[in-house]
N, C-alpha and C positions, 0 to 999 in steps of 0.2 A: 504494500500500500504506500509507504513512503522512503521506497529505495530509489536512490539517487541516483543507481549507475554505480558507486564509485565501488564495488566489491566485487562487479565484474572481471569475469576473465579477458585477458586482451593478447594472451598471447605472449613467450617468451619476450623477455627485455633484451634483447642483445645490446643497445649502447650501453644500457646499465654495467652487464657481464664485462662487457669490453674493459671499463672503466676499472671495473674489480679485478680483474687478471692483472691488469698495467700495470693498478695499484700493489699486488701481490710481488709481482715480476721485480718494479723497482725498491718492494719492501725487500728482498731477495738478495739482490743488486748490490743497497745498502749497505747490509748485511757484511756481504763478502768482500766491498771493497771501500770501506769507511772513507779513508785517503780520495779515492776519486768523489763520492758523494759531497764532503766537504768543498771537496774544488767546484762541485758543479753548486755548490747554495752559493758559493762566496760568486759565479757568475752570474746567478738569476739575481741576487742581489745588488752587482753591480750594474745591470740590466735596467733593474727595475729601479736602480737611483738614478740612472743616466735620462732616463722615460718621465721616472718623475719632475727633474729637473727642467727634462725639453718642455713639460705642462707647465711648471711655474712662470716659465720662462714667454711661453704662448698666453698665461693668462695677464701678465704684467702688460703684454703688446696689447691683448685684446681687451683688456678696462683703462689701458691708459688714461682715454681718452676720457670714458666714465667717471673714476675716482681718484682720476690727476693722478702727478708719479709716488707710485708703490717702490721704493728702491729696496724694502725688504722680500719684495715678491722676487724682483730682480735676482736680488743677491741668493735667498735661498735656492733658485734652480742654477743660479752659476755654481754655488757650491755641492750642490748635490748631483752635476754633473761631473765635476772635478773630483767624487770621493768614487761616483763609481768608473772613470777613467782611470783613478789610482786604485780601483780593488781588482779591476782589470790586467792593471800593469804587474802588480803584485799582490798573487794570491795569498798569501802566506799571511801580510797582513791585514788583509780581508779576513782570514776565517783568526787568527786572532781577535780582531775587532769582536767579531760574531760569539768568541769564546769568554771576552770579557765580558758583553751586553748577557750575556745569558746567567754569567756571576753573577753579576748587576744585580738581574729580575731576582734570583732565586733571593738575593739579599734585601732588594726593598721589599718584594712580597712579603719574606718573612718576618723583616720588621714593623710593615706593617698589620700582620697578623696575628704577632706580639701584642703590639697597642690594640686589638681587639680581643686578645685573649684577657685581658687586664678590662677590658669593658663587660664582658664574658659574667668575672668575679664577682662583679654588683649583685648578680641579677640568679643570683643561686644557681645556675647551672649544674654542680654536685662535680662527678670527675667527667665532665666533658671541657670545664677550663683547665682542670691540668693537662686533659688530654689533647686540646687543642696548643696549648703554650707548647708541650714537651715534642709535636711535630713541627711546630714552628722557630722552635732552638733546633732543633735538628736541620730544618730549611736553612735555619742562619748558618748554622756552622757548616753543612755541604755550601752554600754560596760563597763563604771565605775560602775555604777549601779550592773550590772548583776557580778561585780569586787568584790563588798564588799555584796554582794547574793550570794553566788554561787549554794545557794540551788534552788533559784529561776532558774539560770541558767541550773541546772540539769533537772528541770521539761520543761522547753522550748527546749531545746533539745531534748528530745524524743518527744514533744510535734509536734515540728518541722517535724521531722521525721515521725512523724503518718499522719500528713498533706500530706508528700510527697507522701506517699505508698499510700494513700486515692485517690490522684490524679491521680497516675502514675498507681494504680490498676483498674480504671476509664476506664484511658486513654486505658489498656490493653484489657480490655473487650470488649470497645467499637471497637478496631480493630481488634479481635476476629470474630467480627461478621459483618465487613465489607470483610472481606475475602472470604466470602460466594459467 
C-alpha cells in the first residue's frame, strides 16, 4: 500500500562492485608497499595544493572587481601553489610534513578531549570520565611519540588508510550484491 519502490530489486551494482575491488586492490597495494603509497599521498597532495591554489588565484581575478583587491586571496593561492610545486620537487619532505600534521591532530585532538574529559567530571558520568581521560592520555602520548617518529608516523598513515579502503572496499562489494 505505501511502498515506495525503494526495496526493489534493480539488479547487480556493478559501478558499486567496481569501486569495492579498486578499493580492496589498493587497500592491498598499500599494504605491501607502504614507501610507494606515501609517495603517491604526498603527490595527490601536492596536486591538490597546486588546484587549490590555481582556485584562489581564479577567485581573486574573478571578484576583483566585486570586492576590490583581496591581496590575501592572492597570496594564499601563490602560496599554496608554491608548497605543492615544492612537495613535488621533494617528496620526502612532503610526506614529513604529512607525518608531523598527523602528530599534530593526534595531539590537539587529544588535548582537546582532555579538556572534555574534565567537563565529563561535573556531571557524574561514574568510570566513563576516567575512561575517557585515560584514552585520551594515551592519544597524547602516541601524538608526542608519533612527534619525535615521524617516520613511524609516515608508515601509520598509509597504514591507516589501507585499513580504511580494506573496509570501505568490503563494505562496497558487499552492497554490490545486495542490490540484486
Amino acid at each position: 500500500m505505501f511502498d515506495s519502490g525503494y526495496n526493489e530489486k534493480h539488479g547487480f551494482d556493478w559501478g558499486v562492485f567496481s569501486v569495492g575491488v579498486i578499493s580492496v586492490v589498493l587497500s592491498i597495494f598499500l599494504f605491501a608497499n607502504p614507501g610507494k603509497g606515501l609517495r603517491g599521498l604526498v603527490i595527490i597532495l601536492a596536486v591538490l595544493s597546486i588546484m587549490q591554489g590555481i582556485a584562489w588565484i581564479s577567485m581573486y581575478a574573478g571578484f576583483h572587481g566585486i570586492f576590490g583587491p583581496s591581496w590575501t586571496t592572492l597570496l594564499s593561492g601563490i602560496f599554496d601553489i608554491l608548497i605543492g610545486i615544492f612537495f613535488l620537487w621533494d617528496n620526502e619532505v612532503g610526506a614529513y610534513t604529512i607525518a608531523i600534521l598527523v602528530a599534530i591532530w593526534f595531539i590537539v585532538d587529544s588535548v582537546i578531549g582532555i579538556v572534555f574529559a574534565w567537563h565529563l567530571g561535573f556531571f557524574e558520568t561514574g568510570w566513563y570520565f576516567f575512561f575517557n581521560l585515560l584514552l585520551n592520555i594515551l592519544g597524547l602520548v602516541v601524538g608526542v611519540m608519533l612527534l619525535f617518529r615521524p617516520v613511524i608516523a609516515m608508515i601509520s598513515t598509509v597504514y591507516l588508510i589501507a585499513i580504511y579502503l580494506m573496509i570501505f572496499g568490503i563494505n562496497e562489494i558487499a552492497l554490490a550484491f545486495m542490490h540484486r
